[in-house]
C-alpha positions, 0 to 999 in steps of 0.5 A: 887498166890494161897497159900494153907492152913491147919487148922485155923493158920497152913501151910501145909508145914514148912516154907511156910509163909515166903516164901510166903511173900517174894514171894510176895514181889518179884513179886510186885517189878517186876511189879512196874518196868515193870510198870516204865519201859514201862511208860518211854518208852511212851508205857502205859499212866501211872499216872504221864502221857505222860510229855506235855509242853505247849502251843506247840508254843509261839509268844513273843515280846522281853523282855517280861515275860510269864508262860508256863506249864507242865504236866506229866512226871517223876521228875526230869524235866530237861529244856534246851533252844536253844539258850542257856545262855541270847541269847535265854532268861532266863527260872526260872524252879521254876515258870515256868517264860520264859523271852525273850531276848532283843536287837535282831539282826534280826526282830525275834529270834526262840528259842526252850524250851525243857523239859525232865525227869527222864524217858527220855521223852521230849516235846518242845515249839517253840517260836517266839521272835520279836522287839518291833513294831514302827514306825518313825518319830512318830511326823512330819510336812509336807506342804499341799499336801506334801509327808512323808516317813515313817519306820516302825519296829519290830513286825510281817508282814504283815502290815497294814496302816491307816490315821485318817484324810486327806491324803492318805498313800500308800500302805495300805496292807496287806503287807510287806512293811516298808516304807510306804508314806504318802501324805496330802491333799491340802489347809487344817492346821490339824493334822492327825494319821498314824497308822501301825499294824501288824499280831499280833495286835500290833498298833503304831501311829505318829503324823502328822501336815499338815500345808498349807504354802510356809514357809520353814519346817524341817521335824520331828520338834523334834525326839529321836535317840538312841546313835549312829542311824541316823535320815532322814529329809526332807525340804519343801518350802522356797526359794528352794534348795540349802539349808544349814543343820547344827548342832549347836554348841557344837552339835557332831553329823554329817550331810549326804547330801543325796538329794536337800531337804533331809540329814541324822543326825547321833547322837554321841556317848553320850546322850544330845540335839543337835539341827539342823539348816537349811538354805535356799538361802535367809537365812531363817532358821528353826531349829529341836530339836534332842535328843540323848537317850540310845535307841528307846521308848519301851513298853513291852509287846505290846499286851496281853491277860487278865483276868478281875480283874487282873493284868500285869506289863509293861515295858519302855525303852529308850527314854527320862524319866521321862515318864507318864503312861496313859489307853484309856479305863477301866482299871487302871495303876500305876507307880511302879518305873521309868520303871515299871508299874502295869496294872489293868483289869477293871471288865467288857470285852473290849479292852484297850490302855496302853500308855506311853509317855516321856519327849519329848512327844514321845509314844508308846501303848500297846493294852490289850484284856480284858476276 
């Protein structure tokens, strides 16, 4: 706008400088909401910018806490999730906290974080929520040259099986397969690991001991079953079918006959330990020790990514407290409260193993990437 002038501190017309102010005033008032106008409408990357949540996806296991971002976008930022409610998570709009539901129905949940601002802008992240991975039983005997079934659970397929020692497992993969089968070697007293992992990374172990007698075996000696879940047995050696399962008294639990040398315990609806008793056709016995837990062993998360010198908490559930917390690695771990624990990234690049362990000697592992 051009503004004509007389001599030093006069206009030429009367008037002419509260016109011209207020003339100034209007047009920079259009402008500045043209400006916001266009900038809502995504046409002109103006400060504060194009609103960006990210990552643009998300793989989590269920449980576990992460940080998400955003950037861009006119305040207020209002967030949504699809699910809604704790189906979908729980999301803190303050820190930017996303924490995954638990108790899945399925192996994965897809949830959908949108944000959208004053403008009318928005941008979502997809995530991917999974069960925790495990695998079951995690501790067993079986006789040389025996077969043991396995089942595993939770994480992402495909998968991948492994042995640490003698014997074979089948199928390797990759795979989809949840059942995998180990087959010991003959003639050897041992114990070996059955590792499983899956796409993600994450890896669960189970102990396994080969033992190279006719004696009668129960298979897994010892398990934890969640309230109400059932737990597959098989019987070796002895004098052969038939054979007898029982629980012991004041025991709750019921027994299923599902073949000559395998039945299925289903656990009450109570915690405690029960024991189960089987006999074979010359009355000898061997016996395997249940305990009924408020849910499976759980460790969350079950793979991270970290910083060195920083720290992660993890989370325990389920199983038998009180539990021990333990690192195969660098790294450092301390108790915070019964189900807590504060990790610690060693100073140099690597990998570690958070482990925990119950009362029961049940455990499970996270693996920690160290940047």
């Amino acid at each position: 706008m051009r503004i004509l002038h007389g001599r030093a501190g006069r206009h030429l017309f009367p008037g002419a400088a509260a016109r011209t102010a207020a003339a100034a005033v209007a047009a920079g008032t259009l402008v500045s909401a043209l400006l916001l106008t266009l900038a809502g409408c995504g046409d002109l990357p103006l400060f504060p910018g194009e609103l960006a949540v990210n990552p643009d996806t998300l793989t989590v296991e269920e449980g576990t806490p992460v940080i998400v971002s955003r950037s861009g976008g006119y305040e207020p930022i209002a967030w949504t999730l699809d699910p809604p409610a704790s189906a979908g998570g729980v999301f803190d709009p303050q820190t930017l906290q996303y924490t995954a539901p638990t108790g899945l129905a399925d192996d994965s949940l897809s949830v959908g974080l949108t944000a959208t601002d004053y403008a009318g802008q928005s941008d979502a992240l997809a995530i991917t929520v999974y069960r925790a991975f495990s695998i079951d039983p995690v501790d067993a005997v079986v006789p040389a040259g025996g077969d043991l079934g396995f089942r595993v659970s939770g994480g992402l397929p495909p998968y991948q099986y492994s042995v640490f020692g003698s014997g074979t497992v089948s199928p390797t993969g990759p795979t989809t397969d949840t059942a995998p089968t180990y087959t010991a070697a003959f003639g050897v007293d041992e114990q070996v690991i059955v590792q499983a992992g899956d796409s993600l990374g994450n890896v669960v172990e189970a102990m396994v001991s080969v033992v190279n007698t006719d004696e009668l075996l129960l298979s897994p000696a010892t398990a934890s079953v969640a309230i109400g879940g059932t737990q597959s047995f098989v019987i070796y050696g002895g004098a052969g079918p038939p054979y007898t399962a029982t629980v012991d008294p004041p025991g709750t639990g019921t027994i299923l006959v599902t073949g000559l040398d395998t039945f299925e315990y289903q656990a009450p609806g109570v915690t405690g330990e029960e024991t189960v008793r089987v006999v074979d056709g010359l009355s000898a016995e061997v016996t395997a020790t249940i305990s009924v837990v408020s849910g499976p062993l759980t460790l969350s998360p079950g793979s991270i990514d970290i910083s060195r010198g920083q720290t992660s908490v993890f989370t325990v559930s389920g199983g038998s407290p009180p539990y021990l917390w333990s690192v195969d690695g660098a790294g450092t771990i301390v108790a915070q409260d019964e189900t807590h624990a504060l990790y610690t990234a060693p100073s140099a690049a690597g990998t570690d193993w958070v482990k925990v362990t119950d009362s029961k000697d049940k455990f499970r592992k996270a693996k920690v990437y160290v940047k």
